[in-house]
N, C-alpha and C positions, 0 to 999 in steps of 0.2 A: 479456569476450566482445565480438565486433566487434557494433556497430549497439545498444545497450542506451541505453536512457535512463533518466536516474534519476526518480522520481518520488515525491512523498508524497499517499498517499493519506487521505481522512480521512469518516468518516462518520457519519453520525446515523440511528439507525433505531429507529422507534416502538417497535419492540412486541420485548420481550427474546427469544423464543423468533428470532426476525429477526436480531436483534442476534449472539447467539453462532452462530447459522449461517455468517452474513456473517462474524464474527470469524475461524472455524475455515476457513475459505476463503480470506482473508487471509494468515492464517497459511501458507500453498502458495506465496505469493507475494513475498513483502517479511519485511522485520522491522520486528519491534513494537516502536514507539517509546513510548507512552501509549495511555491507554483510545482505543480508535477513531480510532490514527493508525497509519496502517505506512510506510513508507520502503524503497522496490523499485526495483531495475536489472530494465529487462525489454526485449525485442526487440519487436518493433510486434505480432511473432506471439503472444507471451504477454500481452501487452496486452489485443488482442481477446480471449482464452481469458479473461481477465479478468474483461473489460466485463461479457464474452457467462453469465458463470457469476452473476456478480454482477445482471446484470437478472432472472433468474431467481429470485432470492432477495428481492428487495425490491420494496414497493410503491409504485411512482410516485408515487403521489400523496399518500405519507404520510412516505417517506422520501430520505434526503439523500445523493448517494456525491460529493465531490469529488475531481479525480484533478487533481493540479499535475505538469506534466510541466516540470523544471530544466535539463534539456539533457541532451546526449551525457553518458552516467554517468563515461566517462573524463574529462572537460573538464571536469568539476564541480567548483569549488574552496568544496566545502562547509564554511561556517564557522553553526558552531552554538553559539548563547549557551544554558546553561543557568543554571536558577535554583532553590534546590534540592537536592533529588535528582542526584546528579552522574550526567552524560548519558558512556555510550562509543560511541565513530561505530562503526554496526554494521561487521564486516568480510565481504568476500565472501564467497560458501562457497556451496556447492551445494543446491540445495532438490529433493528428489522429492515429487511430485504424487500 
């Protein structure tokens, strides 16, 4: 899809009932790569929908969202070392909300 960027998102949040809120909301928007990491193609619009879902669910001042924005999701020449648990690079696919 034209205008997507890829990004991995990754978060720490105090308190579990928080935690799997935030998870199951994630899950809408990326794929789950480890505990409280996802990896998302998203358009700037599903971004905000994001942010905006995600402030709502967590407490400022107790918990952590970082969002790594890697560039254009087509442009990305994602090389990923695993260690481990053997990693498969998620593939695209559609996600309903």
């Amino acid at each position: 899809m034209a205008n997507e960027r890829l990004y991995v998102v990754t978060y720490d949040i105090a308190e579990p009932k928080r935690w799997r809120r935030v998870f199951k909301t994630m899950k809408g928007y990326g794929h789950w790569l480890q505990l409280s990491v996802f990896q998302c193609r998203l358009t700037a619009r599903r971004r905000a929908e994001m942010i905006g879902r995600l402030e709502k669910l967590i407490r400022l001042a107790e918990d952590h969202v970082l969002i790594i924005d890697l560039g254009p999701a087509d442009r990305v020449d994602l090389h990923v070392e695993s260690l481990g648990k053997g990693y498969e690079i998620p593939t695209r696919q559609a996600i309903i909300v």
